[in-house]
N, C-alpha and C positions, 0 to 999 in steps of 0.2 A: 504494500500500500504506500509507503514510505517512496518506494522506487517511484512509483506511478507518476504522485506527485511532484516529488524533484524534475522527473521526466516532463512533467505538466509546466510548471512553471518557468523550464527555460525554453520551453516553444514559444511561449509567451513573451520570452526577455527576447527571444528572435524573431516572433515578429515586429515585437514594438519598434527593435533597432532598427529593422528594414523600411519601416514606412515611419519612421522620423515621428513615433509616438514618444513624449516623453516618458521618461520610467517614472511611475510613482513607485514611496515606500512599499517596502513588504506590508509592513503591519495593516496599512490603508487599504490594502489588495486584500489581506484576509479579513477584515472587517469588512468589508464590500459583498464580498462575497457571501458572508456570514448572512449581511443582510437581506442580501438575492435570493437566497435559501429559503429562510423563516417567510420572507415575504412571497415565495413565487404564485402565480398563480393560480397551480392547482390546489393550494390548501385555500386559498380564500371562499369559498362555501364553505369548510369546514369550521372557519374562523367565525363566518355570521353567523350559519347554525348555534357556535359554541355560545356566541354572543347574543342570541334570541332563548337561549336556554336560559342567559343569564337573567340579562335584561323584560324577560316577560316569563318568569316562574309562572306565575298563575296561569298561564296556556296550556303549561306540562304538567296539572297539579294534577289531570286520570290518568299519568302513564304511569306507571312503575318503577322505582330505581332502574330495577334491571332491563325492563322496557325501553329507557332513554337511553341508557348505556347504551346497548343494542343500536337504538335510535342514531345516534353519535357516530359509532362504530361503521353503522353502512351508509352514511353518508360521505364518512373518510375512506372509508370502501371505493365506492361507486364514482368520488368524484377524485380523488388523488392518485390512489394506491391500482388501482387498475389503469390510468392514462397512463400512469409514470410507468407501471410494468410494459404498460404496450410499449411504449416505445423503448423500455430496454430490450424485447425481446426482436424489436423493428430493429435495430442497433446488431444484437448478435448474430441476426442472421441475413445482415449486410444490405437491406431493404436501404436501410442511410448511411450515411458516413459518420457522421458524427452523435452521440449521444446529446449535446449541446444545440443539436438541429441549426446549425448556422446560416442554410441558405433558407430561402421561402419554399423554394421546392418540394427542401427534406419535412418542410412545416403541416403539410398539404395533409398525408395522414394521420398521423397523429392530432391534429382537430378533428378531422372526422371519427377515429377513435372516439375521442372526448365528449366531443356530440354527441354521441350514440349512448357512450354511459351515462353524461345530464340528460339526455332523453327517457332512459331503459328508467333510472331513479324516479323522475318525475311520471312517469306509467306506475310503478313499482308504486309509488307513494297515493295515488289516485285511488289505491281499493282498502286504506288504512282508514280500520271505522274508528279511531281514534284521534283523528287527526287535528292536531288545533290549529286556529285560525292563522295564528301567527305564519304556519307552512304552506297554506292553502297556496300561497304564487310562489313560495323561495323556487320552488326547484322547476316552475316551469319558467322563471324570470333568471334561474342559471343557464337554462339550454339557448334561451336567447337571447340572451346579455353577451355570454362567448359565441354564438353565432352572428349577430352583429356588430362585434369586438372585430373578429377574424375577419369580418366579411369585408370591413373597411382598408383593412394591409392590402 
């Protein structure tokens, strides 16, 4: 992992040198980064979610502990953990070049991946006789929020 890294970050010291990018500090590069992470886009439904759980308890007062848990669980399911696999598996078996999907090209699948799970949840969540109000649009306002997010690029 170590290797990979080092290896990562002087491609990086080589391109910046070629195209007359200034070097910033290390530390500013790993803090950037840091922040690209926690921030990316596929955890943000699972941030609102967390954040409608918080902010309006009383929506979620019929579901169960364990029920929300659950609840939690397969929205970071459906909306993270399954685009991100796709495209590691779109990655391994050389569908793209890069894991980082750098051209628009390589971008092309993997939203439509994406789609298809904020679609498949938002179906999925349509037959939940529990369902409170608060959720009634989250998940059909994610399939088309990143559908005309993308559609604009």
């Amino acid at each position: 992992m170590q290797f990979f890294f080092l290896t990562f970050l002087c491609k990086i010291r080589m391109q910046q040198q070629t195209l007359n990018i200034p070097v910033q500090p290390l530390y500013l590069r790993a803090i950037a980064k840091i922040i690209s992470y926690i921030f990316h886009p596929l955890f943000i439904p699972t941030y609102i979610f967390l954040w409608l759980v918080i902010r309006f308890p009383f929506e979620f007062a019929n579901i169960t502990p364990v029920g929300l848990f659950f609840r939690k669980f397969t929205v970071f399911w459906m909306t993270a953990f399954f685009p991100a696999f796709s495209v590691f598996l779109l990655w391994r078996l050389k569908f793209i070049d890069s894991i980082f999907l750098r051209t628009q090209k390589e971008r092309i699948i993997p939203y439509v991946i994406t789609m298809i799970f904020y679609w498949w949840m938002w179906y999925l969540s349509r037959n939940f006789s529990d369902q409170p109000f608060a959720l009634r649009f989250f998940f059909p306002r994610n399939f088309f929020c990143y559908h005309y997010r993308n559609d604009a690029e």
